[in-house]
C-alpha positions, 0 to 999 in steps of 0.5 A, spaced: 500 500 500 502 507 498 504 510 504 501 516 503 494 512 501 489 516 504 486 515 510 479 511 510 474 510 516 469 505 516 464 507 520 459 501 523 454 500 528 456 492 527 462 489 524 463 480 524 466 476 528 466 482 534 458 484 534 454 481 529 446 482 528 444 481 522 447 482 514 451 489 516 456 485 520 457 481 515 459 487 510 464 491 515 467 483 517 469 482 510 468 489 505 475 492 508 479 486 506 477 486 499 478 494 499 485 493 502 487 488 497 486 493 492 490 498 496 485 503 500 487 505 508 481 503 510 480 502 517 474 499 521 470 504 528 466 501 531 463 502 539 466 497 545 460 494 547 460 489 553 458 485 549 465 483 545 470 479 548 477 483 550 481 478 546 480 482 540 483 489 542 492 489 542 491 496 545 489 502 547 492 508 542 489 514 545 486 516 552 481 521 552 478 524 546 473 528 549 466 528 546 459 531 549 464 532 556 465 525 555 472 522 555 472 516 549 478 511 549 480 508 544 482 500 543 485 497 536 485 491 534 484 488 526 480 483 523 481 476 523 487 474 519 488 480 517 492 488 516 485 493 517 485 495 523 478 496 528 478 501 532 474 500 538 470 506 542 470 506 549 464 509 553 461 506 559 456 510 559 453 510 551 457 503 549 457 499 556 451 495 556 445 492 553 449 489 547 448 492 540 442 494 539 438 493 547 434 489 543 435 484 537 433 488 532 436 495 528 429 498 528 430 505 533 425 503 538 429 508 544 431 514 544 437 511 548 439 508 541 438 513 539 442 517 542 447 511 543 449 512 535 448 520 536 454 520 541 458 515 537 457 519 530 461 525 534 466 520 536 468 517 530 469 524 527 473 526 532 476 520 531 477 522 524 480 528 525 486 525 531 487 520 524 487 525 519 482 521 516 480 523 509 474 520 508 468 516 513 465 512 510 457 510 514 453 505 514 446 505 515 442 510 519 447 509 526 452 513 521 448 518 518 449 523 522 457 524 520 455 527 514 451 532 517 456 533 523 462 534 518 459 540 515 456 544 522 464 543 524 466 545 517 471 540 516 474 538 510 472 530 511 468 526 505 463 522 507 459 516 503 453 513 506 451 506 504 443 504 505 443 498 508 436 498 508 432 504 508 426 501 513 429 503 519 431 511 520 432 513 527 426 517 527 424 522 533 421 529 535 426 534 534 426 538 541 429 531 544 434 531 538 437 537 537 437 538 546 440 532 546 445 535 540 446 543 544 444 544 537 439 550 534 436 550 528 440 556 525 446 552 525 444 548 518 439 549 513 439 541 514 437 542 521 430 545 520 428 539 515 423 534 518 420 527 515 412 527 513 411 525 520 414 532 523 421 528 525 427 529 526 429 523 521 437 521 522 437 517 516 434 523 512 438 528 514 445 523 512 441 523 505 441 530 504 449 532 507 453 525 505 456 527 498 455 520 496 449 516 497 449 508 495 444 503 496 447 495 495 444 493 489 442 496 483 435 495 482 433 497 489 438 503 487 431 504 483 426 503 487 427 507 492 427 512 489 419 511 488 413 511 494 413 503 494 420 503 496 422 509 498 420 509 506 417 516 505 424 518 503 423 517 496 423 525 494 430 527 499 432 521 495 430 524 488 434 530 490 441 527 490 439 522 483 446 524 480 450 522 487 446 516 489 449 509 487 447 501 486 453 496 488 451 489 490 454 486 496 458 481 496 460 475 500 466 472 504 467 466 499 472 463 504 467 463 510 461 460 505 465 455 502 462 447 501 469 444 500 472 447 506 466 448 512 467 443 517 461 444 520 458 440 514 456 431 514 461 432 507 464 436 504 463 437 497 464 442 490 461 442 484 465 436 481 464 432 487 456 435 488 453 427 490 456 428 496 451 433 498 446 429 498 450 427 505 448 433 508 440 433 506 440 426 510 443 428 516 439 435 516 432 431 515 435 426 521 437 432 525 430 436 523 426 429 524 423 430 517 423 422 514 427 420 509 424 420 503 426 421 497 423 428 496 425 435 495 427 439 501 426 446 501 430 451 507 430 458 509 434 461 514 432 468 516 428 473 520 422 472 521 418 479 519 414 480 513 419 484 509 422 476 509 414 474 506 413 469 512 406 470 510 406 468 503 409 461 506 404 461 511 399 461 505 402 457 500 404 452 505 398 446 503 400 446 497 407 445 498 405 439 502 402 436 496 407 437 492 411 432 497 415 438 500 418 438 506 421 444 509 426 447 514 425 454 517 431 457 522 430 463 524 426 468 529 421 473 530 415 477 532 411 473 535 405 474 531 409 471 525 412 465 530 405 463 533 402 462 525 408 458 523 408 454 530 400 453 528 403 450 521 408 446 524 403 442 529 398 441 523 405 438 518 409 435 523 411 430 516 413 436 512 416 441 517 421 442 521 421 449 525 427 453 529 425 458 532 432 461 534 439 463 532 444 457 530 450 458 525 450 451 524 445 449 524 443 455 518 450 453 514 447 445 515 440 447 512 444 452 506 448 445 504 443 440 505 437 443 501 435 443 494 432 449 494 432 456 498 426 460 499 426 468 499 420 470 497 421 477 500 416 483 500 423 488 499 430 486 498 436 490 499 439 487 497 440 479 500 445 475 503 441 468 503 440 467 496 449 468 495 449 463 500 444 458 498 448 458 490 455 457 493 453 452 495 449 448 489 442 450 493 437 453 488 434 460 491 426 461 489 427 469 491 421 474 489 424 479 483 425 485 487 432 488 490 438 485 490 434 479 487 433 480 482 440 483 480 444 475 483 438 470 481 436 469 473 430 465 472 432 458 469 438 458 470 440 459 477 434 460 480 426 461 480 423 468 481 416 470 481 414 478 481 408 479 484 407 479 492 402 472 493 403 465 495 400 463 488 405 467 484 410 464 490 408 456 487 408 458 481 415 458 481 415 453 487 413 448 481 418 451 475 424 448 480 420 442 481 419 441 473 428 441 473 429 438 479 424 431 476 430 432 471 436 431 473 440 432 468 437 440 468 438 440 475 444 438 475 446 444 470 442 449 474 447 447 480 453 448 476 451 455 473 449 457 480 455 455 484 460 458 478 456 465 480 462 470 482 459 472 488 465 475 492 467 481 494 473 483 489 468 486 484 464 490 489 470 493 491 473 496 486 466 499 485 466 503 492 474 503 490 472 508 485 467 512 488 473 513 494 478 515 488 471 521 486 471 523 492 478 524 494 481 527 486 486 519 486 488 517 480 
């Protein structure tokens, strides 16, 4: 790497192995690795919750940094088998309990977490300025105060924002906000703007100060931009048209990899795919399905309505009659909980409900399943599809979002467009016309586990916008 690189942060509220909740882990556990080895000084800041183990930091780099009269220490550690640095911020009082979000979820529930991303956005860009950091880059709305906060201090900091899921904005009435800030109103034209609902809107306020905007996949890049999509945000977000990006995400290859996962009956590649059906048989023994010679389908996610629970819920009668047998992992709102434990009773022959987070079992259902079931209401972009295709297992996705941009009908997947069970089994039903023919359904396996779903290609793209933003040629 150049010694004169610029000095990039990757600021997020989650970053894998260290606190990791949902998808956003996953990309700041993985991202900075592929953007190092093209040789941009990215380095990862993250809170110190009480919730990682003080086996990941070598150090404390600097003692006090001072922010809302509060003094913020700061650990540095690097990310497994790895150069990039992370940051870790010190706080008792914003970072010391509760995990990362009080509850299991990124929604603002609380104006405490609220609050909690307030404080660390201030210190991540006082950590930028002690770096001399040329650049944040911020991740969904726990960061997305920065951008605004660069340009109240006038500092000549560049900032991207990354939508990860526009669904969450960390929303709260604007006295609460702004005294909890020692704002004014006068201090920036941006502090006056409030959402439809008269908020004080985090995720609005960093769409409108960051000087780049990007989404992680093309299509969803679209779709927001109109009142299906948008989250009531469509028209701040048609504002910044010129500025806002597409860039699918990618995934770790190392960690989801077949051939080397050791959590696995067999291991398998693709010259080697019989050996999958290892994997499917121990997965119906530990599941308790029967061992038929019938199609096991598997999803492995939260259970909310973005992720089309409901649509599985009604479709699931005729799945049974077209001798399915399904595995769901996940966990949820006990509305969705309770109509699939309803289901589970009815088909204890053809349903095995698991209703928690597990990582082993969830790679054992991605390499022991024939097909993979999306059918979201909205996708960012997805990581359970990327996954089931490395591992030869064909998704059946709704074509919304990043769907719709890593899954080609017919021939490495099955996508359907409307949202209902009866667009859902049609789909359902194209899978099982190739999966009765296997020599067709051998080559959907091939043409799906060939898929380069890395993040090598992603990170050139950010790399690009990095180079815009920073004038290096």
């Amino acid at each position: 790497m150049p010694k004169k690189a610029p000095k990039i942060l990757f600021a997020s509220a989650e970053c894998a192995p260290f606190a990791k909740v949902g998808g956003l882990g996953d990309v700041a556990g993985s991202l900075p690795v592929a953007l190092r080895k093209l040789r941009s000084n990215v380095a990862v800041v993250i809170p110190k919750y009480d919730v990682i183990s003080q086996d990941h930091f070598s150090k404390k780099i600097i003692e006090g940094i001072k922010v809302k009269k509060e003094k913020v220490n700061v650990w540095q550690g690097f990310l497994p088998g790895t150069q990039v640095p992370v940051y870790f911020l010190e706080n008792k009082k914003f970072f010391g309990n509760h995990g990362v979000y009080f509850k299991k979820t990124a929604h603002a529930s609380s104006f405490k977490l609220i609050e909690r991303f307030l404080f660390f956005s201030q210190a991540v860009l006082e950590l930028a300025s002690f770096l001399d950091a040329k650049l944040i880059h911020c991740h969904d709305w726990h960061t997305a105060m920065i951008p605004l906060f660069a340009k109240l201090k006038q500092s000549e900091v560049k900032t991207i924002l990354t939508i990860h899921n526009l669904s969450s904005q960390g929303k709260k009435k604007p006295k609460k906000v702004l005294d909890f800030l020692e704002l004014k109103r006068s201090r920036h034209p941006n502090l006056k703007i409030r959402d439809k609902h008269h908020n004080f809107n985090i995720f609005q306020q960093g769409i409108l100060a960051a000087d780049i905007v990007n989404t992680v996949s093309p299509t969803y890049c679209q779709e927001i931009l109109t009142a299906k999509f948008g989250e009531g945000l469509e028209k701040d977000l048609r504002k910044r048209k010129k500025d806002l990006y597409g860039i699918i995400n990618g995934l770790d290859t190392e960690r989801f990899n077949p051939q080397k996962n050791k959590n696995l009956a067999k291991n398998y590649s693709l010259a080697t795919i019989e050996r999958k059906a290892v994997n499917k048989t121990e997965l119906r023994q530990i599941c308790g399905l029967p061992l038929k010679d019938v199609p096991l389908l598997g999803l492995v996610g939260r259970l909310t309505q973005q992720k089309g629970i409901e649509i599985i819920f009604d479709a699931f009668p005729s799945l049974v009659k077209m001798g399915c047998q399904v595995v769901i992992l996940g966990s949820g709102g006990k509305k969705l909980e309770a109509m699939l434990k309803k289901l589970a009773k009815l088909y204890p022959q053809n349903l095995s409900l698991n209703l928690k987070f597990d990582i082993v079992l969830g790679q054992k259902i991605y390499a022991g399943s024939d097909m993979f079931l999306m059918p979201s209401k909205f996708e960012p972009c997805g990581l359970g599809q990327l996954i089931s295709q490395r591992y030869g297992t064909i998704p059946i996705v709704r074509e919304v979002g990043g769907l719709a941009d890593t899954v080609v009908e017919g021939r490495t997947g099955f996508l359907f467009q409307k949202y209902s069970s009866a667009d859902f089994l049609k789909a359902v039903r194209r899978a099982l016309e190739f999966y009765q023919d296997e020599k067709k359904w051998r080559k959907l396996v091939k043409q799906a586990m060939v898929k380069d779903f890395s993040w090598r290609n992603s990170a050139k793209e950010y790399a690009k916008l990095y180079r815009k933003l920073l004038l290096v040629s």
